[in-house]
N, CA, C and O of each residue as an XYZ file, in Angstrom:
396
protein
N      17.827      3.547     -5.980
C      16.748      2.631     -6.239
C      15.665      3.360     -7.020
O      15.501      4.578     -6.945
N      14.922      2.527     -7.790
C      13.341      2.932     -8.676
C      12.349      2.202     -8.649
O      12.157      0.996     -8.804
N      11.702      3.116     -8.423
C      10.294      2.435     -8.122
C       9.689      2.653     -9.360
O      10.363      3.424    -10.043
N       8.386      2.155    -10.057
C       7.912      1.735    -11.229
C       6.683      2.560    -10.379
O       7.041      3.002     -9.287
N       5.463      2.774    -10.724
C       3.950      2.735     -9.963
C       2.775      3.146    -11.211
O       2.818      4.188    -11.866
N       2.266      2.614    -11.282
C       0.840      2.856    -12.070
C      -0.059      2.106    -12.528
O      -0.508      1.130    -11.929
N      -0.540      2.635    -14.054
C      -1.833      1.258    -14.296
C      -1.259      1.161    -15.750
O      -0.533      1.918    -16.394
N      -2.053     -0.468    -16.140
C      -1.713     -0.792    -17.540
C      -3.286     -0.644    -17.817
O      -4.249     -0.878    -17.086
N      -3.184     -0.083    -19.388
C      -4.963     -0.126    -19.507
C      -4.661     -1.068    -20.738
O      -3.744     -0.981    -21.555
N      -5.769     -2.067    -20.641
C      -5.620     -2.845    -22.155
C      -7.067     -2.873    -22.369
O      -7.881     -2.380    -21.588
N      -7.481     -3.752    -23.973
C      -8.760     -3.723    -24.364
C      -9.136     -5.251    -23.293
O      -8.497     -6.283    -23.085
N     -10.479     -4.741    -22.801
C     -11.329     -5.723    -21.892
C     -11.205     -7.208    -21.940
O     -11.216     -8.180    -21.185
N     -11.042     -6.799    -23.629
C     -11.449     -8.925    -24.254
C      -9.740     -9.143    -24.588
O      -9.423    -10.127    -25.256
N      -8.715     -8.231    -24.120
C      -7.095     -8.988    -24.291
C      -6.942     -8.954    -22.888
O      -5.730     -9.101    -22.734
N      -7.505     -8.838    -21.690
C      -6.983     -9.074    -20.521
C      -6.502    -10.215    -20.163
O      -5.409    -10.272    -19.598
N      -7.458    -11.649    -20.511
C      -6.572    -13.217    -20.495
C      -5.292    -12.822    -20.899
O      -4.451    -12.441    -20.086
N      -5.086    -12.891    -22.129
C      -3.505    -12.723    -22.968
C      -2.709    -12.617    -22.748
O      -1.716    -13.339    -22.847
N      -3.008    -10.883    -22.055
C      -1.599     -9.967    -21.408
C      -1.682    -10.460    -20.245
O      -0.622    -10.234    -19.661
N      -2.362    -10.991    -19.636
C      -1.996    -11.625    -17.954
C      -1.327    -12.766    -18.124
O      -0.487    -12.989    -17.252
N      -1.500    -14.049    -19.495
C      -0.706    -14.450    -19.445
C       0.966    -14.004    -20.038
O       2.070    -14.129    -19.508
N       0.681    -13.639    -20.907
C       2.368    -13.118    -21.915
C       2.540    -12.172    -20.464
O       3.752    -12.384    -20.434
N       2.344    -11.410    -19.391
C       3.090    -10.811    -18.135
C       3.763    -12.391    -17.248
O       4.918    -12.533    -16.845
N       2.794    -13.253    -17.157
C       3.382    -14.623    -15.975
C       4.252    -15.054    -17.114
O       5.143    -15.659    -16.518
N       4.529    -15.111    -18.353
C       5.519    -15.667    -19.045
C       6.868    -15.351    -19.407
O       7.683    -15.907    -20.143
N       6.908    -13.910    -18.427
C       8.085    -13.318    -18.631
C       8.291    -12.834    -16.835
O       9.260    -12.329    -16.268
N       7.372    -13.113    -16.478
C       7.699    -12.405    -14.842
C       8.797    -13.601    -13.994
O       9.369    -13.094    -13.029
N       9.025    -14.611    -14.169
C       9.993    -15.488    -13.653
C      11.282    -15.146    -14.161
O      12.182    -14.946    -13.345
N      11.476    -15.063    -15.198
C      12.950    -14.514    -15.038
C      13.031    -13.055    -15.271
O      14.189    -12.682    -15.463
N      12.261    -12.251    -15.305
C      12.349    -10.868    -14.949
C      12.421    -10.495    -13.322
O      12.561     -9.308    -13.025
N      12.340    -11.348    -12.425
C      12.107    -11.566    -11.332
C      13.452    -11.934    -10.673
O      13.678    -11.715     -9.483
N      14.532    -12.635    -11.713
C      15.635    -13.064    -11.213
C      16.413    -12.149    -12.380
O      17.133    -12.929    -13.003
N      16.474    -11.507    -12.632
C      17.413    -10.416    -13.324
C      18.042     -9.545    -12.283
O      17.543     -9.106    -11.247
N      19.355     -9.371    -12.822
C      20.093     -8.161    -11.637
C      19.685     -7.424    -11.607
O      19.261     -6.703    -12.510
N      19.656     -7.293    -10.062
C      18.948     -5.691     -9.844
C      17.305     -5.025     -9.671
O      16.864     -3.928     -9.329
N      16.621     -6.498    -10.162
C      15.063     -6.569     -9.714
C      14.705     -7.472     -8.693
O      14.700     -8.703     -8.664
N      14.274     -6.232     -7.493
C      13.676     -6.212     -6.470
C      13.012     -6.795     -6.231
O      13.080     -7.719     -5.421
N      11.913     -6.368     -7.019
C      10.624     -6.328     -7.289
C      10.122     -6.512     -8.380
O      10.804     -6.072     -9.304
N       8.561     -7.315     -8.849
C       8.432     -7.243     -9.951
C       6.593     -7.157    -10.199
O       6.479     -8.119    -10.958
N       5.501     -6.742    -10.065
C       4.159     -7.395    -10.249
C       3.515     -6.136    -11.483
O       3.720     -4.958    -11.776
N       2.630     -7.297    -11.925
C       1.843     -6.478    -12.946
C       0.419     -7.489    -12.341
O       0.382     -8.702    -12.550
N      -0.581     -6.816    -11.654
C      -1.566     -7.840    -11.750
C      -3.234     -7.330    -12.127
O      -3.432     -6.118    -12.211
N      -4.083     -8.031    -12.287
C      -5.486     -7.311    -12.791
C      -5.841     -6.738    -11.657
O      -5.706     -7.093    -10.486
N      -6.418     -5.591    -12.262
C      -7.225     -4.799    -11.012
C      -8.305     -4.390    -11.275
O      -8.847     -3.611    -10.490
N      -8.775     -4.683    -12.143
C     -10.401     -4.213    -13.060
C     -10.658     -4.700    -14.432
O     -10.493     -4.159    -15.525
N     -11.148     -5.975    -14.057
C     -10.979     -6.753    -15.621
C     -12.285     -5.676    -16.599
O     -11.868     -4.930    -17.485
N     -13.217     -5.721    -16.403
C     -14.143     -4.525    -16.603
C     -13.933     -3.644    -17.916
O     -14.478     -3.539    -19.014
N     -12.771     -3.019    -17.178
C     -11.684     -1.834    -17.631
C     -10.868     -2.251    -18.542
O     -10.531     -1.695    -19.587
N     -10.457     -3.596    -17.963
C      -8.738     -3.798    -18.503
C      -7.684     -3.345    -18.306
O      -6.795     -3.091    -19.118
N      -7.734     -3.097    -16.259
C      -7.145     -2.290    -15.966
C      -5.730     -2.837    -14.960
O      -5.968     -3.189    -13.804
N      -4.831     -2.861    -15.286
C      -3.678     -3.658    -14.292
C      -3.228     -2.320    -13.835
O      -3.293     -1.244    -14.430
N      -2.582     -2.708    -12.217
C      -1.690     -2.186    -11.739
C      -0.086     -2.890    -11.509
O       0.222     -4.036    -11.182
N       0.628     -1.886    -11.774
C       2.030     -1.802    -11.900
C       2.821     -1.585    -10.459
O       2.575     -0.744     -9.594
N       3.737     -2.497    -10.472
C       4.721     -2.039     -9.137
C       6.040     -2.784     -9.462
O       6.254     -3.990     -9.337
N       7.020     -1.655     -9.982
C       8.494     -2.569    -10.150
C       9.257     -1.974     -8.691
O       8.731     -1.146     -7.947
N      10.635     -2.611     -8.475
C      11.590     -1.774     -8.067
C      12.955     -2.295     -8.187
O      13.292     -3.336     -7.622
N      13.904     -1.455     -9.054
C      15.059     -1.979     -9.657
C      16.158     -1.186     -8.647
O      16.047     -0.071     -8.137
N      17.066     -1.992     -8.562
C      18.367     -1.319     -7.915
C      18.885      0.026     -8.426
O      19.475      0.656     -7.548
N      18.836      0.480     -9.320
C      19.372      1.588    -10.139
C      18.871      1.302    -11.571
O      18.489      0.289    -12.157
N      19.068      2.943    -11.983
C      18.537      2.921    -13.616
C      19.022      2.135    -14.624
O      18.369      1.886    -15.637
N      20.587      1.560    -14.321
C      21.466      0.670    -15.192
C      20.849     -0.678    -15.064
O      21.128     -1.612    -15.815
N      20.017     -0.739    -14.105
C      19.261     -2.367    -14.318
C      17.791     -2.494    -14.729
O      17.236     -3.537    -15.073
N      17.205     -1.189    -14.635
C      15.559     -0.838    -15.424
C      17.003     -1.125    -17.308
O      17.133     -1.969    -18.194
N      17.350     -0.441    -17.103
C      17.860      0.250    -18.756
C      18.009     -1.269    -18.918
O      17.058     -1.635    -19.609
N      18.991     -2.598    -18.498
C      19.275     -3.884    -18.989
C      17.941     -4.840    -19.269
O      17.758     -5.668    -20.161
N      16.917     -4.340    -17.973
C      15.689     -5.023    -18.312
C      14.608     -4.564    -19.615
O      13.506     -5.019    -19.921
N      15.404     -3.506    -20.200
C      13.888     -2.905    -20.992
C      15.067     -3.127    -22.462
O      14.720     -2.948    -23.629
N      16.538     -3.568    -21.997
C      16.809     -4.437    -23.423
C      16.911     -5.605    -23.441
O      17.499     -5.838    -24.497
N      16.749     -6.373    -23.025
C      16.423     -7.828    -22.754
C      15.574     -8.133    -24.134
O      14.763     -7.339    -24.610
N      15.936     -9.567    -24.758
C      15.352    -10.042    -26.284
C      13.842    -10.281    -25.714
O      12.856    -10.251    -26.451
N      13.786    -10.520    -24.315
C      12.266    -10.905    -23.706
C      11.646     -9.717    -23.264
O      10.429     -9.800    -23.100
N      12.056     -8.892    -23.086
C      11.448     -7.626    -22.586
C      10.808     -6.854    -23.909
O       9.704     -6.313    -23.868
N      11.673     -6.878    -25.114
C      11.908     -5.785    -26.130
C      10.492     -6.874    -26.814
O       9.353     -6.468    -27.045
N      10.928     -8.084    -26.990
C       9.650     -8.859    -27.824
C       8.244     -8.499    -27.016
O       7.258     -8.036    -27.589
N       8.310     -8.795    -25.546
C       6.675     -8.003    -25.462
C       6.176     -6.893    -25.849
O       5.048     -6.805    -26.334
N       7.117     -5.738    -25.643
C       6.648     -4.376    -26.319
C       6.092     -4.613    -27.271
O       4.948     -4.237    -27.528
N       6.785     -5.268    -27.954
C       6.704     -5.416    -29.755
C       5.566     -5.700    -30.030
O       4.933     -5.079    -30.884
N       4.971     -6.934    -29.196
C       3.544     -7.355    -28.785
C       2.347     -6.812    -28.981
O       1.389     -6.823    -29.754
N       3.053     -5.969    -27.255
C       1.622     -5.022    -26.551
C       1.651     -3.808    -26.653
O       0.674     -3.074    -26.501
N       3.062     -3.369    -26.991
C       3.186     -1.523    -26.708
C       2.042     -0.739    -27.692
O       1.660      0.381    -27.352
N       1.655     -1.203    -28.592
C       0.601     -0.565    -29.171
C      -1.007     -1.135    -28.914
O      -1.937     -0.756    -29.626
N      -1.150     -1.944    -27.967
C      -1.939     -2.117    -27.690
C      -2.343     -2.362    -26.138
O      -3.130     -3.218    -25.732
N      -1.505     -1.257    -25.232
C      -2.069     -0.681    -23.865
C      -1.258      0.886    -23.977
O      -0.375      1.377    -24.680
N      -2.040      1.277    -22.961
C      -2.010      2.266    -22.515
C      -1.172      2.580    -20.840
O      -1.483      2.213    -19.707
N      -0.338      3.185    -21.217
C       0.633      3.264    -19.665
C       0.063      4.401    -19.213
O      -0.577      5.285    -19.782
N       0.506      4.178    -17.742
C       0.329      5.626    -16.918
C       1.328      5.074    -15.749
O       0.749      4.400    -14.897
N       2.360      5.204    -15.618
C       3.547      5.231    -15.362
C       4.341      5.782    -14.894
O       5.066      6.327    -15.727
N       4.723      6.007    -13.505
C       5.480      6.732    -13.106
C       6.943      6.277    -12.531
O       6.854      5.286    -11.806
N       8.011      6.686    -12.662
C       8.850      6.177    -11.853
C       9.553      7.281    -10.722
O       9.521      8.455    -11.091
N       9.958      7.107     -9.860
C      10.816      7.238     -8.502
C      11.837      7.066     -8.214
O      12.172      5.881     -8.193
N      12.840      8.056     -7.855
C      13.866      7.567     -7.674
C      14.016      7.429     -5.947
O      13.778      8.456     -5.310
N      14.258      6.656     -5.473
C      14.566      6.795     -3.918
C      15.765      6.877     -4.004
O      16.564      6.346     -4.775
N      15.941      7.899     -2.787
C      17.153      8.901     -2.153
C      17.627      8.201     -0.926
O      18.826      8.104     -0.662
N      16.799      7.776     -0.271
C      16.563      7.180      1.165
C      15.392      6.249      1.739
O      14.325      6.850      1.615
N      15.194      4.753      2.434
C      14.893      3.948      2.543
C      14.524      4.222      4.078
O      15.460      4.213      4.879
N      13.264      4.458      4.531
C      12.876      4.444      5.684
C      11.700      3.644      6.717
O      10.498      3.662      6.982
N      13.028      2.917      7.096
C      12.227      1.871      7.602
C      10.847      1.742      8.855
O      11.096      2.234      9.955
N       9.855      1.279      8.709
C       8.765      1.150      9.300
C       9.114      0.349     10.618
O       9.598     -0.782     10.557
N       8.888      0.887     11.618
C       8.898     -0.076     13.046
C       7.208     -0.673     13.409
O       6.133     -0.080     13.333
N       7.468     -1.784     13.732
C       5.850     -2.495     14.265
C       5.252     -2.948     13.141
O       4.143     -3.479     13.202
């Protein structure tokens, strides 16, 4: 499994935009094999600052989601106009919380 974790930084006055073009692709990025998990949401409009949280079954389903004609067209978009800080994770082991 992979975990995604960080922040998106965008310019202040494109925060509407990219919050919407993220809800316009988060429904079926949401039902793609192998995604868990999916949120990008504002966390400091201010800033223009989103936080990130994916989690994909394995790297073969991050790798199918980041070629997707819908995935590759947002880059195309936004990739030059935010700033990642991005980390990913691989989990080894899943330990479950009691209470």
């Amino acid at each position: 499994m992979l975990i995604l974790m960080g922040n998106i930084h965008t310019d202040p006055l494109d925060v509407d935009a990219f919050a919407r073009d993220v809800e316009a692709i988060r429904l079926s990025t949401e039902a793609e094999e192998g995604c868990q998990f999916y949120g990008i949401i504002l966390d400091h409009r201010p800033t223009g600052r989103f936080v990130v949280a994916e989690r994909w079954q394995d790297r073969e389903a991050l790798t199918a989601h980041l070629s997707r004609a819908e995935t590759v067209a947002f880059l195309k978009t936004w990739g030059a106009r935010i700033k990642s800080d991005l980390q990913t994770y691989e989990v080894v082991a899943e330990v479950p919380r009691s209470g």
